[in-house]
RODO-2510 file (C-alpha; in nm, 4 decimals, decimal comma):
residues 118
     n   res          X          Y          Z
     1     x    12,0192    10,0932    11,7134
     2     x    12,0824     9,8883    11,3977
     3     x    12,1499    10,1554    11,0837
     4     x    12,1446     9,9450    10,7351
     5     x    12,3280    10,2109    10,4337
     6     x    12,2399    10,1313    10,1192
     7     x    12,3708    10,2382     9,8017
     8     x    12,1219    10,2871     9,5213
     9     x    12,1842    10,2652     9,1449
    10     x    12,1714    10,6964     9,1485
    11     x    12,4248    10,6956     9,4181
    12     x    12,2202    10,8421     9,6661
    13     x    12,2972    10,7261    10,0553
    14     x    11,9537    10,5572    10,1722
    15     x    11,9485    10,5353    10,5894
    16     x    11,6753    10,2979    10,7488
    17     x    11,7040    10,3087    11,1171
    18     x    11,5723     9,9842    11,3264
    19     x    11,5415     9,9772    11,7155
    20     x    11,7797     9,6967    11,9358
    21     x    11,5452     9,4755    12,1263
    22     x    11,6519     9,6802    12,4386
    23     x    11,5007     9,9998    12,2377
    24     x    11,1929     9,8053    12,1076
    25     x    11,1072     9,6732    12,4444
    26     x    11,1151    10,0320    12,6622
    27     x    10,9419    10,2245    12,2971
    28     x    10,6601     9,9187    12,3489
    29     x    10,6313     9,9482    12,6966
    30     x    10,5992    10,3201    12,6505
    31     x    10,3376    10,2867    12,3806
    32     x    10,1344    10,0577    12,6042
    33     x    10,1585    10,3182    12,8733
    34     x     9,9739    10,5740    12,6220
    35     x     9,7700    10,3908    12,4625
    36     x     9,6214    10,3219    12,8252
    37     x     9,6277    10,6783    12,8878
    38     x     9,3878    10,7169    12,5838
    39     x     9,1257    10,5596    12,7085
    40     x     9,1240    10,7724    13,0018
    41     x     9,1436    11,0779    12,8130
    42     x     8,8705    10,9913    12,5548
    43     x     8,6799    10,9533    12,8969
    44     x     8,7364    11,3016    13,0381
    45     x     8,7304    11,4286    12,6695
    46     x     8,2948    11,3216    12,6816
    47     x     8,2707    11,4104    12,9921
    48     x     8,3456    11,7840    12,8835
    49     x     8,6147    11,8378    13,1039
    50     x     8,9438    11,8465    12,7758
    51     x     9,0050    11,8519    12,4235
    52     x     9,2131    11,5627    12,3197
    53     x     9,2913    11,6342    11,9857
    54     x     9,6376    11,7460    11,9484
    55     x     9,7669    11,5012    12,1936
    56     x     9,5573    11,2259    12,0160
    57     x     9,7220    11,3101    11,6883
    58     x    10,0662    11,3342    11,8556
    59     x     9,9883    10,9782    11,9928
    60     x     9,9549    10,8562    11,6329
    61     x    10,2197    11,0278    11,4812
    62     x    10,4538    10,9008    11,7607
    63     x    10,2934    10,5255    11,6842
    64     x    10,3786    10,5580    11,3331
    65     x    10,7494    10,6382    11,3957
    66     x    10,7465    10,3659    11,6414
    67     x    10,5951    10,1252    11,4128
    68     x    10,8677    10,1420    11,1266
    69     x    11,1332    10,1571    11,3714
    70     x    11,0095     9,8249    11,5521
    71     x    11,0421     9,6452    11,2081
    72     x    10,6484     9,7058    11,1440
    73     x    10,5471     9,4980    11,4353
    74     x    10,3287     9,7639    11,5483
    75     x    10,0799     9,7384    11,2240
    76     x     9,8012     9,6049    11,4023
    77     x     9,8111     9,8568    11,6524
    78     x     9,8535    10,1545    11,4463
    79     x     9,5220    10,0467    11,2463
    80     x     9,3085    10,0106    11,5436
    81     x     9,4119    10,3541    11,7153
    82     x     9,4124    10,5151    11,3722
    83     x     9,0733    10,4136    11,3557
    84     x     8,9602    10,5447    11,5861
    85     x     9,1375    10,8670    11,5505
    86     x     9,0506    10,9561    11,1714
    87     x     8,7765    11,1610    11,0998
    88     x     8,7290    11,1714    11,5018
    89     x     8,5227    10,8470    11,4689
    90     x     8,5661    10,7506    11,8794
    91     x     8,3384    11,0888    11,9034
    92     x     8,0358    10,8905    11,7600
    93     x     8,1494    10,5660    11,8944
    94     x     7,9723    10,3633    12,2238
    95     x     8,2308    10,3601    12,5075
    96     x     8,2292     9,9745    12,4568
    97     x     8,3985    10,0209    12,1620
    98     x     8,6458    10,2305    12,2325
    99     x     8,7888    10,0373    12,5268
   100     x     8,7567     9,7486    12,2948
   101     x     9,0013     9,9000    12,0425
   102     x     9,2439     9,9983    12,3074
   103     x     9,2000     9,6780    12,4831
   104     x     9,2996     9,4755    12,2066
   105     x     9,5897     9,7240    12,1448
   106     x     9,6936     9,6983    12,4703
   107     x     9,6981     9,3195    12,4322
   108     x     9,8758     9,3268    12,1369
   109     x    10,1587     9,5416    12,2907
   110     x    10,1684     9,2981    12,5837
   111     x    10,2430     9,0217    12,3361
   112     x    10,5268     9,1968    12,1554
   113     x    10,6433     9,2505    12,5583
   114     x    10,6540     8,9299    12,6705
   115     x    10,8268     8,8129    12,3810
   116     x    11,0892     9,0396    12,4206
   117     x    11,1222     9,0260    12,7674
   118     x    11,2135     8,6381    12,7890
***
């Protein structure tokens, strides 16, 4: 884990924490894991069968600490699921379009992967 201290102009110690490639590539390949996951959930979730909400918000919280500490690679990613999280918009959504979003998340992750993973 790289740790970059600044010191301001007021004197106050500024920490910004950034994952090692090691760390980026086992927080991406997590990610990818749960943003799969999603999909199935959403699926049970209109089926009637669960209530995804509090894990769905815990997914994006937990993608939007992994985003700044992968250097904001995750940006992309974090827009799409966010999308579909806020305001519960992948309730009123066709299930094309939700396994589009995730799809193309899932892509994206596998990008970040394989470049990492060389």
């Amino acid at each position: 884990m790289e740790n970059n201290v600044s010191n301001p102009l007021d004197s106050q110690c500024v920490v910004k924490i950034r994952f090692s490639d090691e760390e980026k590539l086992k927080c991406l390949i997590s990610m990818r894991k749960k943003i799969i996951k999603l999909l199935y959930l959403i699926e049970e979730e209109q089926k009637g069968t669960m209530q995804i909400d509090r894990w769905f918000y815990g997914l994006v919280f937990e993608l939007s600490s992994s985003n700044s500490l992968c250097n904001n690679e995750l940006t992309d990613v974090l827009v799409k699921i966010h999308g579909l999280y806020e305001d519960g918009h992948y309730k009123s959504m066709t299930h094309d379009q939700i396994k589009r979003q995730i799809m193309e998340s899932k892509g994206i992750l596998d990008f970040l992967i394989k470049q990492l993973d060389k």
